[in-house]
N, C-alpha and C positions, 0 to 999 in steps of 0.2 A: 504494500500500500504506500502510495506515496507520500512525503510530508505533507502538512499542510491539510490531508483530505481527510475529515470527520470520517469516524467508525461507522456512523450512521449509515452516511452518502454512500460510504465502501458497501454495505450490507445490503442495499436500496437501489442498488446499479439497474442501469437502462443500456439497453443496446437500441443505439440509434439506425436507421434505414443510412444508407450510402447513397449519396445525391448520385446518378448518371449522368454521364455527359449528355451537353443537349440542354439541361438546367442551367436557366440565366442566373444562377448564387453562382456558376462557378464562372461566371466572368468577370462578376461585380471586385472591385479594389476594395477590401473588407475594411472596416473602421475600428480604428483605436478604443478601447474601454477603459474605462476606470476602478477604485476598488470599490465601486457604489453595484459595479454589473448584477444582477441578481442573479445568488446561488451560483456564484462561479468555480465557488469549489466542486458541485453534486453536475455540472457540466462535466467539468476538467477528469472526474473519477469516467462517469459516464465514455467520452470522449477516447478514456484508458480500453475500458469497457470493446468500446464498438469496434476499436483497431484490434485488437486482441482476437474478438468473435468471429474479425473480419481477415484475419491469419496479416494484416498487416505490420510496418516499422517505423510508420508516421502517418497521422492523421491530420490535416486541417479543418477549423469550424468550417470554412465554408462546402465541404465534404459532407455536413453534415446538415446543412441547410441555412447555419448563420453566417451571415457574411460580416465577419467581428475576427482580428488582427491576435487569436490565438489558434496554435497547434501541438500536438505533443508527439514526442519520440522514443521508441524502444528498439535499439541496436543491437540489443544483446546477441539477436539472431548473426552475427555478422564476428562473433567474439573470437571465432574460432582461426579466423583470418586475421583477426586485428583486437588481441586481448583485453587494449583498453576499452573495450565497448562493452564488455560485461559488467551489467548493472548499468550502464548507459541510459539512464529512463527521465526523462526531462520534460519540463515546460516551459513553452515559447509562448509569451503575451508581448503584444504591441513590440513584437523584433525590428530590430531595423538592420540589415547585411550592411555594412561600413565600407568591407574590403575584398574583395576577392583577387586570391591569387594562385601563381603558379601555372603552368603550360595547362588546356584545358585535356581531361583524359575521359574515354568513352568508357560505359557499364550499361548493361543492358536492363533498363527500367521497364516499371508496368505502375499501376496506379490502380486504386481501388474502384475509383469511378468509371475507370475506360477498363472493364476487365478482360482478358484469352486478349490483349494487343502486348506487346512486351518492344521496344524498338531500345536502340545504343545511344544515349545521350552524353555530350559530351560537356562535361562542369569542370572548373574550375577546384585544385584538388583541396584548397585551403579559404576558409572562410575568417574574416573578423565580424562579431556580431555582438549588436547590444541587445538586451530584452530584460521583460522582468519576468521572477521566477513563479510561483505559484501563490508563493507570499508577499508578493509584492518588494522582491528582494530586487535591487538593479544590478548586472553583469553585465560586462564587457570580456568578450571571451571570444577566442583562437580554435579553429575546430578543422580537422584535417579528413581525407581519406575518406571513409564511406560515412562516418558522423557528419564532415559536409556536406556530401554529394545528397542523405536525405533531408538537409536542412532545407537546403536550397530547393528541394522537387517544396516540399512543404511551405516555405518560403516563399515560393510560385505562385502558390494557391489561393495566399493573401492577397497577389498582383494578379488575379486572374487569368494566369497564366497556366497551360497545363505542358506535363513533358511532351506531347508530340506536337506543340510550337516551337520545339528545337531540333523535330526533323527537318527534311528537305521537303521544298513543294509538291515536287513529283512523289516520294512515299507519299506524302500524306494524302496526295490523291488518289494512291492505291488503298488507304485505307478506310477511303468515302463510304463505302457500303457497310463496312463493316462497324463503324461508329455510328450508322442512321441507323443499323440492325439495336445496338446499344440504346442509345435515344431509344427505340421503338420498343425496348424490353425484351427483346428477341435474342436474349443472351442466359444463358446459365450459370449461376454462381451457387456458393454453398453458404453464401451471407445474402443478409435481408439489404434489398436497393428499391432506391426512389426514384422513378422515372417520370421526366416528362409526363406532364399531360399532354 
């Protein structure tokens, strides 16, 4: 259970539906909160919740249908290549990416929302990032390796931006059919999703 999250909220969890592509939350440039947000903690558990249910390593709210400038991460999956990531379990509210650096290197990503697509995104290997933590603690922190490469897909999702805006035209145009299939619900997943109406 992570700091900061009531026994309560941990007990009381929700698993939230997965927005689909095709939903205008995952376009919109999500807005900054405060510590006034209601029930941000019994989200934030939740949020734990939905990724976990949804076999994913990062979540954003607007994944989840609010378009609000938090997302959380769980690396651990990732320890065995890069040790520091175990126990790796974080919250990002109102981040802002400062810096990126180093030659950009490709990894072959997929997303919750667009699910059975999986394409080679190429990021930048080292991040500098401010955000606050769950408690409203402020950090400025250095994040390297596959801890940045899901910050930034995550980080994306505040910007309304998704991973296959950083294929090439031509993929993406091969993947027209298969994203309107998405949109249309015409996909099988083993987690609960929100589609378009």
């Amino acid at each position: 259970m992570p700091e900061g999250i009531s026994q309560k909220s941990y007990l009381c969890g929700m698993v939230y539906p997965i927005v689909a592509y095709g939903d205008p939350v995952l376009r919109k440039k999500a807005e900054e909160i405060d510590e006034t947000y209601p029930e941000l903690d019994t989200f934030i558990q939740n949020m734990f919740d939905t990724m976990y249910a949804s076999h994913g390593v990062g979540l954003a709210a607007p994944q989840v249908g609010k378009a609000i400038r938090v997302f959380v991460v769980d690396a651990e999956a990732f320890a065995d290549e890069e040790p520091y990531l175990e126990n790796f379990k974080k919250v990002f509210i109102n981040p802002i990416i400062l810096e990126e650096k180093g030659t950009k290197w490709a990894f072959n990503e997929g997303c919750l929302s667009i699910p059975k697509i999986r394409e080679d995104i190429m990021r930048h290997p080292e991040i500098v990032i401010e955000y606050f933590d769950e408690n409203w603690v402020l950090h400025e922190e250095t994040f390297g390796g596959m801890a940045a490469r899901i910050i930034q897909h995550e980080y994306d999702h505040l910007e309304g931006i998704l991973f296959i805006d950083h294929i090439n035209p031509m993929r993406k145009k091969m993947l027209a059919g298969k994203l309107k299939d998405i949109s249309a619900g015409r996909v099988n997943v083993d987690y609960r999703m929100r589609f378009p109406k």
